[in-house]
C-alpha positions in Angstrom: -2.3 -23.2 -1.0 -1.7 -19.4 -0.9 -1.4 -18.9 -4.9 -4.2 -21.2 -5.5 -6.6 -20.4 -8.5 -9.6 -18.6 -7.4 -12.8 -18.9 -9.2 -14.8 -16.2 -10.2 -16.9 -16.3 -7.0 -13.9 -16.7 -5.0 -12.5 -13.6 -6.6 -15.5 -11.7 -5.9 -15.8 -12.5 -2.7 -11.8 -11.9 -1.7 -12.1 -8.3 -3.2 -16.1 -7.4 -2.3 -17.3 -7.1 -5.6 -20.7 -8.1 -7.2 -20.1 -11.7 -9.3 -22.0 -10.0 -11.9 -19.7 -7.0 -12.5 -16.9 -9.6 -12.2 -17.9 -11.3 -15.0 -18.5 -8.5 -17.2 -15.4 -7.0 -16.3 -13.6 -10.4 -17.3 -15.7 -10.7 -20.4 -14.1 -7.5 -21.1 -10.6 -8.3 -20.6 -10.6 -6.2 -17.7 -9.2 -8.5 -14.9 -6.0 -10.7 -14.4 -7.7 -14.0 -15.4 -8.1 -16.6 -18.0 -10.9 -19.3 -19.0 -9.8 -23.1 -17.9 -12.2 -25.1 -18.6 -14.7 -22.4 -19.6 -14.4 -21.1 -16.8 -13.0 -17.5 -15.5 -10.3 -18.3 -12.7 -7.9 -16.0 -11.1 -4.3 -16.4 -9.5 -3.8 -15.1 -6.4 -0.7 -13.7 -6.9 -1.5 -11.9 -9.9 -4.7 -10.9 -8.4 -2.6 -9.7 -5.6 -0.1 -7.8 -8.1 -2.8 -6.4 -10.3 -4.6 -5.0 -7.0 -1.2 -3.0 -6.0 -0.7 -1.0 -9.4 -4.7 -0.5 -9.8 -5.8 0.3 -6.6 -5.1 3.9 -6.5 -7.5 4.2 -9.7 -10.6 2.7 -7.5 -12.9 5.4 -6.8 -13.8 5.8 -2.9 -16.8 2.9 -2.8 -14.8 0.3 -3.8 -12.1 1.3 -2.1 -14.0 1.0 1.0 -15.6 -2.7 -0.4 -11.8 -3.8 -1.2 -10.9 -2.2 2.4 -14.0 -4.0 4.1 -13.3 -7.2 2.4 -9.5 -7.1 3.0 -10.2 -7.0 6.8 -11.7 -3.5 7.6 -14.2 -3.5 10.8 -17.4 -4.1 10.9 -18.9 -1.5 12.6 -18.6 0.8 15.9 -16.2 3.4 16.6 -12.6 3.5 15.3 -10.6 0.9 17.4 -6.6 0.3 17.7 -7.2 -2.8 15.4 -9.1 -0.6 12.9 -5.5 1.5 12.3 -4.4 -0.6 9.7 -1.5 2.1 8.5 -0.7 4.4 11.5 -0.8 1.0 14.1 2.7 -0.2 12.4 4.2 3.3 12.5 6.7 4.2 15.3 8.4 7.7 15.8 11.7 6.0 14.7 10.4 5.2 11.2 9.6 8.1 10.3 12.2 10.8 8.7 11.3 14.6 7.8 14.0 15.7 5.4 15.3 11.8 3.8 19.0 12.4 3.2 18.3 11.1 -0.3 18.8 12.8 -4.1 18.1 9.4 -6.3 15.5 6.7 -6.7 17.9 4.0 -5.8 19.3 6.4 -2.5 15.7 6.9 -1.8 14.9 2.9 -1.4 18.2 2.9 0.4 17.3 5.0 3.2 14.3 4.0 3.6 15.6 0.7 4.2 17.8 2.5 6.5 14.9 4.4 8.2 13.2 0.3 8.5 16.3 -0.6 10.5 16.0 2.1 12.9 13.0 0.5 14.2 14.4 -2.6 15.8 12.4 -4.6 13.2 14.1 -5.3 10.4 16.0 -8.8 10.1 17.0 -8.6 6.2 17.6 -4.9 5.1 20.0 -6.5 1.9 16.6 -8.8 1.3 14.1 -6.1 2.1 16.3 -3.5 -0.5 16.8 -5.9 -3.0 13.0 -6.8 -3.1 12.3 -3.4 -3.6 14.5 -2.1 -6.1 12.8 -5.3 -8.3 9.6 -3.8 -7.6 10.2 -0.5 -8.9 12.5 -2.3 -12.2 8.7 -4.1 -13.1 6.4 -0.5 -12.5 7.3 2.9 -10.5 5.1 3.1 -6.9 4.5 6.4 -7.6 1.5 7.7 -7.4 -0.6 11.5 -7.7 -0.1 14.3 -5.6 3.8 13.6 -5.3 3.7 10.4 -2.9 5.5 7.0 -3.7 4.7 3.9 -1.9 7.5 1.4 -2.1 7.0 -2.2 -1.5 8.3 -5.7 -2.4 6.6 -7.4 -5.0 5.2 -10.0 -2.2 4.9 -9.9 1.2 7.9 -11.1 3.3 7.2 -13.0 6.0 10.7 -13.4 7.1 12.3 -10.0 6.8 10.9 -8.1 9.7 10.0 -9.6 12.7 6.6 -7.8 12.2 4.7 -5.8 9.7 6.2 -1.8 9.7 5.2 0.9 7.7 8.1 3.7 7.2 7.2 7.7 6.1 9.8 9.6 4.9 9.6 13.3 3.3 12.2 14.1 0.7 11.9 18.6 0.6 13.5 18.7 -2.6 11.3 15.9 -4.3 13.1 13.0 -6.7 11.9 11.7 -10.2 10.6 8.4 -9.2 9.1 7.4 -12.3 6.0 9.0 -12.2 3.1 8.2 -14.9 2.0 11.9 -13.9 5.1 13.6 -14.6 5.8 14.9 -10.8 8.6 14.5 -8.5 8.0 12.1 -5.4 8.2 13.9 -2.2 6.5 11.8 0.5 7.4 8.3 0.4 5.4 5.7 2.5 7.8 2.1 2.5 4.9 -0.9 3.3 6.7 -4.5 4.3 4.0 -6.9 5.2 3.6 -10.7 6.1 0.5 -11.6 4.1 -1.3 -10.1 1.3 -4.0 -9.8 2.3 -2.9 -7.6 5.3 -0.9 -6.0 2.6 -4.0 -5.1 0.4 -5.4 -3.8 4.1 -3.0 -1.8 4.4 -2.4 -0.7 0.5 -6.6 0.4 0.7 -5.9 2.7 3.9 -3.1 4.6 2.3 -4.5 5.3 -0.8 -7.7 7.2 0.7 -5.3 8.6 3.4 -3.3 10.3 1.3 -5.0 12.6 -0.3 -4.3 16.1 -1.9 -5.0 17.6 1.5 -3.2 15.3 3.8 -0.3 15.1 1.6 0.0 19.1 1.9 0.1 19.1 5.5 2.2 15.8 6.0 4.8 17.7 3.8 4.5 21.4 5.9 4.8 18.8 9.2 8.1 19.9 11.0 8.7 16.5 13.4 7.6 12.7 13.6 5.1 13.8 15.9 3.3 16.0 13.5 3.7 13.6 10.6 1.7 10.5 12.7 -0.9 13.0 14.2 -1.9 13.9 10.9 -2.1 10.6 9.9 -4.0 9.5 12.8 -6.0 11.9 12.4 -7.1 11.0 9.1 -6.9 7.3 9.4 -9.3 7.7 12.1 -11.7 9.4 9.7 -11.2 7.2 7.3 -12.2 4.4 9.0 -14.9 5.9 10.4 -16.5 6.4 6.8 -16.1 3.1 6.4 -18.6 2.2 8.9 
């Protein structure tokens, strides 16, 4: 079963973290679980949920343990298969100036911008799962970057996994914690959580201060996934 209980080892072990620390974290109220049974278990789906608002909080070691666990390489040079983000970008997903001025216009063209890729079998299904995301908790995140994405992964709407980048040169109140506008939005529609978590991982360390200054200064598509390859590819070679 996908949404199974996990136990505490389980849990561990799905997110490369020490039991120990697990427990004390849970002990601590720290972690989206409950005793049954005396016992700490965790659902996957809320484990899965609790991941995608906390991950940008992880500091860069277990970031890379979360990344590792989720399905990062083992070791070597940077491969193809490595490119967890930049691998489900194509030129046609991604959009320098976003013709949008609102948070729901923004989701709208991004679904838009999902379309023009050929992949994209439910864009009413892939906009409404969004727009129920952001109703629970706003996907944006520091240094003026949102990352949209349906609550669960959809299997069905897409007829792969794509990732979408979009700049928006005037920025829009997204519902920031941080108080910023939301200039550079990255849309994520996975099949699987896990892959989704992958994927989730790679962004966060990609898109820092830096890279988020030169995605927005890029002038074409071309620039925009350089930059990204570029860093991806450094930040998977950390990882080694």
């Amino acid at each position: 079963m996908p949404y199974r209980n996990m136990s505490l080892e389980d849990f561990a072990k799905y997110v490369g973290m020490d039991a120990r620390e697990v427990k004390r974290l849970a002990d601590r109220g720290k972690l989206p679980c409950r005793k049954i049974g005396g016992e700490w278990r965790f659902n996957r789906a809320r484990v899965t949920e609790w991941l995608q608002q906390e991950m940008h909080t992880l500091d860069e070691a277990r970031l890379i343990a979360l990344d590792k666990a989720m399905g990062g390489a083992d070791g070597g040079a940077a491969s193809q298969a490595d490119m967890a983000v930049t691998s489900l970008i194509g030129l046609e997903g991604i959009d320098v100036a976003l013709p949008a001025k609102t948070k729901n216009s923004v989701l709208r063209e991004l679904v838009n911008l999902a379309e023009r890729t050929g992949l994209l079998y439910d864009a009413d299904g892939l906009l409404q799962a969004l727009q129920e995301r952001e109703a629970l908790c706003s996907t944006a995140l520091p240094n003026g970057v949102a990352i949209p994405h349906p609550r669960q992964p959809m299997p069905y709407v897409s007829a792969e996994p794509l990732v979408c980048v979009a700049h928006v040169p005037q920025g829009i109140g997204f519902g920031s914690a941080y108080g910023d506008l939301s200039h550079l939005f990255v849309l994520i529609c996975c099949h699987e959580d896990r892959h989704h978590l992958h994927v989730l991982a790679h962004l966060v360390r990609i898109l820092d201060a830096e890279t988020v200054c030169a995605l927005q200064e890029a002038g074409t598509p071309e620039e925009i996934l350089q930059i990204l390859i570029a860093k991806e590819t450094q930040v998977v070679v950390q990882s080694k």
